[in-house]
Biopython code that builds the backbone (N, CA, C, O; Angstrom):
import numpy as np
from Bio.PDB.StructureBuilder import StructureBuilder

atoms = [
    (1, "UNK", "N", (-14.809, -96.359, 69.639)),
    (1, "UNK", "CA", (-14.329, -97.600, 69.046)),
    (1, "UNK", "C", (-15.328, -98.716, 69.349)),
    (1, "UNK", "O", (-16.103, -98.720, 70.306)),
    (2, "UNK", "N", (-15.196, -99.783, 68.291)),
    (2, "UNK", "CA", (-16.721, -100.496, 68.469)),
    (2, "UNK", "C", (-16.040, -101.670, 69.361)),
    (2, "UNK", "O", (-14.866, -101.919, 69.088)),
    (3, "UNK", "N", (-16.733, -102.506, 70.525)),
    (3, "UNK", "CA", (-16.351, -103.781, 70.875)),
    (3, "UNK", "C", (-15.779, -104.501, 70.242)),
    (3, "UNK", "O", (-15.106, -105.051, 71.114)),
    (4, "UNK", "N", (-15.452, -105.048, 69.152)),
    (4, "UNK", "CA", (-15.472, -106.149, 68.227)),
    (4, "UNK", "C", (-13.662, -105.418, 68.220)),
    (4, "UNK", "O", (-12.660, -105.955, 68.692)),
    (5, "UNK", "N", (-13.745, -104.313, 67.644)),
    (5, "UNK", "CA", (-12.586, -103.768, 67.018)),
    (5, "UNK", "C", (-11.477, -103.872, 68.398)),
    (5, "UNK", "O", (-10.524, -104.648, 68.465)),
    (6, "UNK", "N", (-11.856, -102.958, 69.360)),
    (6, "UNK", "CA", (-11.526, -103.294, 70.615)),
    (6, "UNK", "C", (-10.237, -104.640, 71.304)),
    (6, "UNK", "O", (-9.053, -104.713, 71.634)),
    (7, "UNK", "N", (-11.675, -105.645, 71.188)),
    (7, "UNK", "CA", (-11.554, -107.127, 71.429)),
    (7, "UNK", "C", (-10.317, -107.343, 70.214)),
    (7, "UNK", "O", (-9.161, -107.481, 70.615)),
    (8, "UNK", "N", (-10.510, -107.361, 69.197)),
    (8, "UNK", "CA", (-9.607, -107.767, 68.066)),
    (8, "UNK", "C", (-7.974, -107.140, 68.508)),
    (8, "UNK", "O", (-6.859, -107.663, 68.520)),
    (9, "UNK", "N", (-8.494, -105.747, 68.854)),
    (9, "UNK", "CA", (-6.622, -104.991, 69.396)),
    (9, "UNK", "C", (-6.045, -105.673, 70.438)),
    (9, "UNK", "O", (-4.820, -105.789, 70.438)),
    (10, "UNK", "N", (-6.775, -106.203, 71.431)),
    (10, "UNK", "CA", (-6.102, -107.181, 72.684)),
    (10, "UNK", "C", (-5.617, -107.835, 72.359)),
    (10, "UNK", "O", (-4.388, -107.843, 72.431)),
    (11, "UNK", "N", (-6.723, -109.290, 71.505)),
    (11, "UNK", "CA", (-6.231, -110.174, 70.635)),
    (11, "UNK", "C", (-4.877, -110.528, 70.147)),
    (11, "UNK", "O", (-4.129, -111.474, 70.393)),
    (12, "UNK", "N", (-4.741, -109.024, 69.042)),
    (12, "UNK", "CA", (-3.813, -108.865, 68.230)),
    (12, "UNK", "C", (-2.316, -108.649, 69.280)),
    (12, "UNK", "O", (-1.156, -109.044, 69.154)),
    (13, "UNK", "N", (-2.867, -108.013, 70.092)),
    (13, "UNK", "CA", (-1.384, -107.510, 70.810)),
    (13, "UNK", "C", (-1.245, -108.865, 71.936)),
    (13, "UNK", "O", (-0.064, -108.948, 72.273)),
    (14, "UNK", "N", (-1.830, -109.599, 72.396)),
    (14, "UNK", "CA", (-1.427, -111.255, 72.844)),
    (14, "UNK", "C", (-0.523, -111.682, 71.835)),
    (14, "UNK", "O", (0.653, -111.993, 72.027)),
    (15, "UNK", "N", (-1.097, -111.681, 70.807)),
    (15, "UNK", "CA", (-0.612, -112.275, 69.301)),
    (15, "UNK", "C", (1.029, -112.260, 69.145)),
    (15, "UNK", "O", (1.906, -113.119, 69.065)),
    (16, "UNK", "N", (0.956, -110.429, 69.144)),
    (16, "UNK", "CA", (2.548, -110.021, 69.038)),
    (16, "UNK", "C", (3.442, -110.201, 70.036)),
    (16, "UNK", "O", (4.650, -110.147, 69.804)),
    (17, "UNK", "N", (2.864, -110.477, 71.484)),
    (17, "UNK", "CA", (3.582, -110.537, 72.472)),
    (17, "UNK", "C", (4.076, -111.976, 72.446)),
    (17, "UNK", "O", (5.253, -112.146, 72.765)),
    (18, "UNK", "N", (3.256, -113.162, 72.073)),
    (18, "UNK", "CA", (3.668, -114.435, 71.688)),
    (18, "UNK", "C", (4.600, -114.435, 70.746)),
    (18, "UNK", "O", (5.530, -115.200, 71.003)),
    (19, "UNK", "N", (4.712, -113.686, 69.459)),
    (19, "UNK", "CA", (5.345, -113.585, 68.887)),
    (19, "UNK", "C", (6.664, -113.529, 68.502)),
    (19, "UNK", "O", (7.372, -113.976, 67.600)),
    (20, "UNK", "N", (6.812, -112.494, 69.954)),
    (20, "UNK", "CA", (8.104, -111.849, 70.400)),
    (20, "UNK", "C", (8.890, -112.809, 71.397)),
    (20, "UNK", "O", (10.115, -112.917, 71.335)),
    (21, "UNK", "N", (8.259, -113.369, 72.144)),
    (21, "UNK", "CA", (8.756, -114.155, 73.646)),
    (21, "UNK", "C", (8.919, -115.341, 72.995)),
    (21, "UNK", "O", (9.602, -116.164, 73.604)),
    (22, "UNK", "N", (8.391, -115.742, 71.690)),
    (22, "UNK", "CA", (8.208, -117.282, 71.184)),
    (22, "UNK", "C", (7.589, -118.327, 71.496)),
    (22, "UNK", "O", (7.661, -119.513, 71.177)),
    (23, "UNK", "N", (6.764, -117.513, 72.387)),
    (23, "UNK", "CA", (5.899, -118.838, 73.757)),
    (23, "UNK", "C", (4.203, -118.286, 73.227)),
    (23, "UNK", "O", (3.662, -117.195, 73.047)),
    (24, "UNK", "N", (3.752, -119.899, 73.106)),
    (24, "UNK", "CA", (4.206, -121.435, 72.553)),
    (24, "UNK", "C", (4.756, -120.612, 71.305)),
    (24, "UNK", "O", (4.406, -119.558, 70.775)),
    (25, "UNK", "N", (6.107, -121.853, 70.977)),
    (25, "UNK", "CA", (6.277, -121.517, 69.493)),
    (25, "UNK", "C", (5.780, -121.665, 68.532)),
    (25, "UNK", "O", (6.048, -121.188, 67.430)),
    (26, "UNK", "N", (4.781, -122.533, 68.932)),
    (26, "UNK", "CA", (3.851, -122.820, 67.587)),
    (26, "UNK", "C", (3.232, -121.825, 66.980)),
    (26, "UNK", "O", (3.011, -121.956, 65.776)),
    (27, "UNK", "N", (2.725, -120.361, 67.800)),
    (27, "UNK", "CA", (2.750, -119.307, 67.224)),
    (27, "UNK", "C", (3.420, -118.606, 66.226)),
    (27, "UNK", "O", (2.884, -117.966, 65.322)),
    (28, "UNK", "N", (4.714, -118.762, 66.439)),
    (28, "UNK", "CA", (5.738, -117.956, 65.707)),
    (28, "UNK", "C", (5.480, -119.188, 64.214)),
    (28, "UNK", "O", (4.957, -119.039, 63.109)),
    (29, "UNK", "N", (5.972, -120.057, 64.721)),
    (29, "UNK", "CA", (6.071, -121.518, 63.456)),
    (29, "UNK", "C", (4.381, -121.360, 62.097)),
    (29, "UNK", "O", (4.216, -121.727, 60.934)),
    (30, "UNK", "N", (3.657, -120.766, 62.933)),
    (30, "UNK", "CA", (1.940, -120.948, 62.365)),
    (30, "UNK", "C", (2.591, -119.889, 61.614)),
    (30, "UNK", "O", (2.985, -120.159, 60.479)),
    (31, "UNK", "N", (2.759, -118.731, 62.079)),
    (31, "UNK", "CA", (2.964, -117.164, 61.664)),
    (31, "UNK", "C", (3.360, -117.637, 60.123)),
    (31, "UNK", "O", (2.706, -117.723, 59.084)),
    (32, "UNK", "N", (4.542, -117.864, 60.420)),
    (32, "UNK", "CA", (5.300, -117.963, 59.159)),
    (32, "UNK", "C", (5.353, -119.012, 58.175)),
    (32, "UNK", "O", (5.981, -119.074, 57.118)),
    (33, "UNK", "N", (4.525, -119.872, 58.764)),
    (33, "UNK", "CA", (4.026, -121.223, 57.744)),
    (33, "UNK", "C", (2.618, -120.323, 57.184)),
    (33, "UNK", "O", (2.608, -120.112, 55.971)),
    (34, "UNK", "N", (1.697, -119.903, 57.814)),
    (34, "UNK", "CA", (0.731, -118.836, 57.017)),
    (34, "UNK", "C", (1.558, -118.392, 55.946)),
    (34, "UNK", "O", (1.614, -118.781, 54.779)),
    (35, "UNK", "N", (2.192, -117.505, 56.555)),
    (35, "UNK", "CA", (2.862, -116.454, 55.084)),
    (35, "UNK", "C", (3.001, -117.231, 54.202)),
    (35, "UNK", "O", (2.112, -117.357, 53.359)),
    (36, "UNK", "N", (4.172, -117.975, 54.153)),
    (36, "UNK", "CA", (4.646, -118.779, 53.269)),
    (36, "UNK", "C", (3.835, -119.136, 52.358)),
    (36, "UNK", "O", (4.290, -119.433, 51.254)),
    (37, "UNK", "N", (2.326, -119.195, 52.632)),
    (37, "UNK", "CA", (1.453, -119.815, 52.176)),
    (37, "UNK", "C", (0.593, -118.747, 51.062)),
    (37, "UNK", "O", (-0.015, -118.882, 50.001)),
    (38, "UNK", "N", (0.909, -117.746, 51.897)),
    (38, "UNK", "CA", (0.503, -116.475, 51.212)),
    (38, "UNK", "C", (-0.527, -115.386, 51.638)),
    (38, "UNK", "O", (-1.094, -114.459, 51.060)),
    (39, "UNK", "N", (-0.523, -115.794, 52.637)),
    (39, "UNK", "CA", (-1.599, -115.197, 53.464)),
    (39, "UNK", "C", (-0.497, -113.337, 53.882)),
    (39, "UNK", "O", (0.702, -113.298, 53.608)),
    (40, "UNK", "N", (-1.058, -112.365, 54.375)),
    (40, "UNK", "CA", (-1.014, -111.203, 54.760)),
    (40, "UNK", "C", (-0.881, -111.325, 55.453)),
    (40, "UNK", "O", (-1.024, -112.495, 55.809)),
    (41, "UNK", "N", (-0.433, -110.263, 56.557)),
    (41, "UNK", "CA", (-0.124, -110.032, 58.069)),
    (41, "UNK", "C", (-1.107, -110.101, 58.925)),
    (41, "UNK", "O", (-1.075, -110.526, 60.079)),
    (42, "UNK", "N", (-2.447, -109.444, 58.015)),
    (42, "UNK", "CA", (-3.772, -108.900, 59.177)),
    (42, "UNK", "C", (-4.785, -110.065, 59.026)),
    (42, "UNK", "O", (-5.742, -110.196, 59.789)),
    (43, "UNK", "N", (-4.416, -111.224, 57.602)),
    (43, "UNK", "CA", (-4.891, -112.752, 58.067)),
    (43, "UNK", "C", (-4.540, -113.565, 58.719)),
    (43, "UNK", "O", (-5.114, -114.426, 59.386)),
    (44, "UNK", "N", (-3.068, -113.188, 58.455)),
    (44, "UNK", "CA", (-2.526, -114.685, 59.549)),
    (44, "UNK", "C", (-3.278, -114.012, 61.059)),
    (44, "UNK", "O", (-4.197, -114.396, 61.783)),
    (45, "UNK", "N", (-2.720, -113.298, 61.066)),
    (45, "UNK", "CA", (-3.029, -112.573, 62.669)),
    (45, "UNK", "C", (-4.855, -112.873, 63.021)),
    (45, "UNK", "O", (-5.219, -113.114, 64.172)),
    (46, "UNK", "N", (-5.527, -112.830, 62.232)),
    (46, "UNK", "CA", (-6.606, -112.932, 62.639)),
    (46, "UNK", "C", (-7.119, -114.796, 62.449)),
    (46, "UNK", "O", (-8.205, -115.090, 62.949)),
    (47, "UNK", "N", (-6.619, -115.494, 62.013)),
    (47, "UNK", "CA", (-6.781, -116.974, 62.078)),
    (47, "UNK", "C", (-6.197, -116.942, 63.112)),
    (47, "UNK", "O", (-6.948, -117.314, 64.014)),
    (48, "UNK", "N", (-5.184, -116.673, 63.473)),
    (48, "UNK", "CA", (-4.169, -117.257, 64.833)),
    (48, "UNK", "C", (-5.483, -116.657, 65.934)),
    (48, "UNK", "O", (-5.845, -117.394, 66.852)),
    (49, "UNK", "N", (-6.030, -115.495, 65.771)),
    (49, "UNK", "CA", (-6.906, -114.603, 66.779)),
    (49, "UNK", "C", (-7.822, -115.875, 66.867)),
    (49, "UNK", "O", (-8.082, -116.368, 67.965)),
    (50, "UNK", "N", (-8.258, -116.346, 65.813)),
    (50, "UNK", "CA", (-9.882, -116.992, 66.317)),
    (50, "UNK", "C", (-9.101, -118.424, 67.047)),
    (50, "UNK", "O", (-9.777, -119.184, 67.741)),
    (51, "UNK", "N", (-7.965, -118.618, 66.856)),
    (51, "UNK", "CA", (-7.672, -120.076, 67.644)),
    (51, "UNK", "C", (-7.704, -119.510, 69.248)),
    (51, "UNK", "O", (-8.395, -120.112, 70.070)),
    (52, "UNK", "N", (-6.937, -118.350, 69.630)),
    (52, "UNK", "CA", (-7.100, -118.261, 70.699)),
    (52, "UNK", "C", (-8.266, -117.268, 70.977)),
    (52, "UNK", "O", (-7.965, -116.773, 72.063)),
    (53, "UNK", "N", (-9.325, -116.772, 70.603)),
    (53, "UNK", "CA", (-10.502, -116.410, 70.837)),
    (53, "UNK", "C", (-10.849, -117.207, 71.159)),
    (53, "UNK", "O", (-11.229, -116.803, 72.258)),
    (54, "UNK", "N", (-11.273, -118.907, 71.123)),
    (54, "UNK", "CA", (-11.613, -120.200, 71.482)),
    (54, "UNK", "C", (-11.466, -120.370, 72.990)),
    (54, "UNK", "O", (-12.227, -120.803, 73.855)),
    (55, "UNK", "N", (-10.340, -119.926, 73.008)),
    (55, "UNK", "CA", (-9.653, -120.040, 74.669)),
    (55, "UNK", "C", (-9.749, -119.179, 75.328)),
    (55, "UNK", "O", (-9.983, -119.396, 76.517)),
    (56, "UNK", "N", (-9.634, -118.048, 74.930)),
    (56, "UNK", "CA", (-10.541, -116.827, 76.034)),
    (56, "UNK", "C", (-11.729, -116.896, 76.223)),
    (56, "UNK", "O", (-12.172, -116.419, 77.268)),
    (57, "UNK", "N", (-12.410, -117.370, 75.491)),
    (57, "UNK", "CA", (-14.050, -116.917, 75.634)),
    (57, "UNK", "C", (-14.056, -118.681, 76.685)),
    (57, "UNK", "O", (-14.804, -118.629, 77.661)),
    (58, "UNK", "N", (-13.473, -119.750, 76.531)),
    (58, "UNK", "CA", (-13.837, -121.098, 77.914)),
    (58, "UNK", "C", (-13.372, -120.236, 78.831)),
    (58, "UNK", "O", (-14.216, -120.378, 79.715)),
    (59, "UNK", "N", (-12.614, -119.445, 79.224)),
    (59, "UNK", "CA", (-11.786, -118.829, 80.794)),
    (59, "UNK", "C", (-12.257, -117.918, 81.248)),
    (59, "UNK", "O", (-12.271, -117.748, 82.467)),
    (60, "UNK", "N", (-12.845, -116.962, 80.280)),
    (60, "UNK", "CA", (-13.570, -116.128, 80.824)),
    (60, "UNK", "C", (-15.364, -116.089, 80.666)),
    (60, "UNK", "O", (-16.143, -115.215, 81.044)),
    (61, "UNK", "N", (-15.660, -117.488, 79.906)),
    (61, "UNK", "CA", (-17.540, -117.380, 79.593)),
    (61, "UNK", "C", (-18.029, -118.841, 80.714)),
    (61, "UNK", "O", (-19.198, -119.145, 80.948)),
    (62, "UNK", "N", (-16.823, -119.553, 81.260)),
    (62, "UNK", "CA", (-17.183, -120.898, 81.191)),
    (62, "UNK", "C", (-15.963, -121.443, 82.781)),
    (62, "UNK", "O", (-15.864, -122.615, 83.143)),
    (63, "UNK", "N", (-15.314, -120.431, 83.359)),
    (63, "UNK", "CA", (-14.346, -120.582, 84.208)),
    (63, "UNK", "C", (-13.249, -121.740, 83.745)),
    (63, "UNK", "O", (-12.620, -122.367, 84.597)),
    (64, "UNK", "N", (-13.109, -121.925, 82.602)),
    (64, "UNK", "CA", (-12.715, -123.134, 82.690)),
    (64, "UNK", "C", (-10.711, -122.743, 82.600)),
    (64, "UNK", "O", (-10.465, -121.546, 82.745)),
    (65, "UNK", "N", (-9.831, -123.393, 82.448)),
    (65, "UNK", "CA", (-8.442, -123.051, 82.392)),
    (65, "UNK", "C", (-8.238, -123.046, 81.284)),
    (65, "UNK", "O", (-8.854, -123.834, 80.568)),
    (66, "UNK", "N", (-7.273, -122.131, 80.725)),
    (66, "UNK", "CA", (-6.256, -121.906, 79.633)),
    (66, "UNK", "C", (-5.894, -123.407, 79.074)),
    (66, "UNK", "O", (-5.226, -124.106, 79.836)),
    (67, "UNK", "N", (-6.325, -124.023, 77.659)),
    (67, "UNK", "CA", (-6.185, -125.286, 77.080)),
    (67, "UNK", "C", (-5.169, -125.404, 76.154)),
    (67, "UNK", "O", (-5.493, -125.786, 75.029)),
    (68, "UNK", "N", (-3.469, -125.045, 76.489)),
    (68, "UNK", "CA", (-2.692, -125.476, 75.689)),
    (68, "UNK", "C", (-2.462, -126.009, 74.604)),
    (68, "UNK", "O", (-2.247, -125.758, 73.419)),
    (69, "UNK", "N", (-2.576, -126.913, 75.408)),
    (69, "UNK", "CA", (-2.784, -128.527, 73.807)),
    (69, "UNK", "C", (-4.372, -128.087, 73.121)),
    (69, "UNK", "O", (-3.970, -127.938, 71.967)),
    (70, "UNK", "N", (-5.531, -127.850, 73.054)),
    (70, "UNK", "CA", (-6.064, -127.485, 72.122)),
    (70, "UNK", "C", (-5.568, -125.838, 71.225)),
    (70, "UNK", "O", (-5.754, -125.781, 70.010)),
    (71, "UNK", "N", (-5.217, -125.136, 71.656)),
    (71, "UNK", "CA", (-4.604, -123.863, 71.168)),
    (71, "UNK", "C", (-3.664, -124.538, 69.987)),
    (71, "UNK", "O", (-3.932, -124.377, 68.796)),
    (72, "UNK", "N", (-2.610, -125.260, 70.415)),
    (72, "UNK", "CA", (-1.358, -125.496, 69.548)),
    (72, "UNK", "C", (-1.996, -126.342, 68.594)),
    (72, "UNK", "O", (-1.569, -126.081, 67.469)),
    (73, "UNK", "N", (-2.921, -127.331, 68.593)),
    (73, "UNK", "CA", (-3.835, -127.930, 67.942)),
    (73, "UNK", "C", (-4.658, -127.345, 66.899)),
    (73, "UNK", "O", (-4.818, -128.036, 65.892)),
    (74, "UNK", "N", (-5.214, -126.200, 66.948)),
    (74, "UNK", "CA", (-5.885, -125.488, 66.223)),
    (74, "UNK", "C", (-4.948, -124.482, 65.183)),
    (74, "UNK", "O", (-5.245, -124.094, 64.053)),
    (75, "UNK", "N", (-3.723, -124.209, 65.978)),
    (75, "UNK", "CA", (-3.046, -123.635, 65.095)),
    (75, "UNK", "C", (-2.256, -124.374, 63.743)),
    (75, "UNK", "O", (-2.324, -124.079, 62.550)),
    (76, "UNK", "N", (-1.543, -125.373, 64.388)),
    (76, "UNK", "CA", (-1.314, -126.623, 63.415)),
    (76, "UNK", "C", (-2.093, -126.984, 62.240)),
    (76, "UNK", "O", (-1.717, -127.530, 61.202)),
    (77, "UNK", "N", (-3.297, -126.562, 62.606)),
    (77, "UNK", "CA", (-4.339, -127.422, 61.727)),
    (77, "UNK", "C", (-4.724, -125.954, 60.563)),
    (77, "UNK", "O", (-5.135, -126.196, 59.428)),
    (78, "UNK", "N", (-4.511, -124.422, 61.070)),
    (78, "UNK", "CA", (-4.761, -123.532, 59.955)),
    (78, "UNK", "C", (-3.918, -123.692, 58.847)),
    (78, "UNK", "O", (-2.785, -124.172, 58.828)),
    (79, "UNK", "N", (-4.856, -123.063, 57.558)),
    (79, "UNK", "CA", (-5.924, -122.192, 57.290)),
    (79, "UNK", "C", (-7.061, -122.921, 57.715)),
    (79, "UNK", "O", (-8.059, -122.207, 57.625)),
    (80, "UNK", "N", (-7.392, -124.403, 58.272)),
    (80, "UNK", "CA", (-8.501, -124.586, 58.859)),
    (80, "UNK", "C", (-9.376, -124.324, 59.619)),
    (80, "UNK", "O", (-9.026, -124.679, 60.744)),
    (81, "UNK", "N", (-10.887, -123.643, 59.622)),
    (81, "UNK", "CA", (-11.306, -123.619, 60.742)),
    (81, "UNK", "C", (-10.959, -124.213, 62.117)),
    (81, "UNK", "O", (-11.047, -125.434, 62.238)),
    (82, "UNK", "N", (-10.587, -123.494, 63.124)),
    (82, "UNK", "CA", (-10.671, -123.740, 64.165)),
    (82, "UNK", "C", (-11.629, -124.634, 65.044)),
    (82, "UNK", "O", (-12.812, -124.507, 64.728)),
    (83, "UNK", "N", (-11.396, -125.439, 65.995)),
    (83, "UNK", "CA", (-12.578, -126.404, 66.615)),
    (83, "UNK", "C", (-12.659, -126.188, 68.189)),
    (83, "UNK", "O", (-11.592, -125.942, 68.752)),
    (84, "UNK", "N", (-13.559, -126.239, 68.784)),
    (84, "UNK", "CA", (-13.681, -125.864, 70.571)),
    (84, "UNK", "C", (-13.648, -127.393, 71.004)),
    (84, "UNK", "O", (-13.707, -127.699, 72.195)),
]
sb = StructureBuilder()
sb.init_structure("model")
sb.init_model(0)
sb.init_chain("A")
sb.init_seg("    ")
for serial, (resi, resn, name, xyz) in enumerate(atoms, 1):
    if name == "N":
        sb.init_residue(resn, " ", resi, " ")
    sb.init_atom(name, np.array(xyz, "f"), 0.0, 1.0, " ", f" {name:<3s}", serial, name[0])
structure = sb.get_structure()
C-alpha cells in the first residue's frame, strides 16, 4: 500500500470517528452541509481530510498543539480551500 493511500485511511477513519462521537460538531454539520451541496461521500471526506491534514502535519512537523478554532474555521469555510 502506497504512503499517501495509507495516510488518507487514518485520516478517513479520524473522520468517521468524529463523525460518530459528534466531536467538534462542526464535522458532522460540514458533512452534511457538503452533501446537501452535492458533493459524494469520498469528497466530502477528503475536503474535511485536508482541513485536518493542516493540523496534523503543525503537531507532528512543527511540535506545535492541536488548533481547534482553526480546524472548525476551515471547515465552515468548505468547498473552500483550506488555509494554515
Amino acid at each position: 500500500m502506497e504512503t499517501n493511500e495509507l495516510l488518507r485511511e487514518q485520516i478517513f477513519e479520524i473522520i468517521k470517528n468524529q463523525l460518530k462521537d459528534n466531536d467538534p460538531p462542526e464535522t458532522k454539520e460540514t458533512f452534511a452541509r457538503l452533501k446537501k451541496q452535492g458533493f459524494d461521500d469520498f469528497q466530502t471526506r477528503q475536503m474535511i481530510g485536508q482541513c485536518l491534514a493542516i493540523e496534523l502535519f503543525d503537531v507532528m512537523k512543527h511540535g506545535k498543539t492541536y488548533n481547534n478554532e482553526r480546524y472548525v474555521k476551515n471547515l465552515l469555510a468548505l468547498p473552500k480551500e483550506p488555509s494554515e
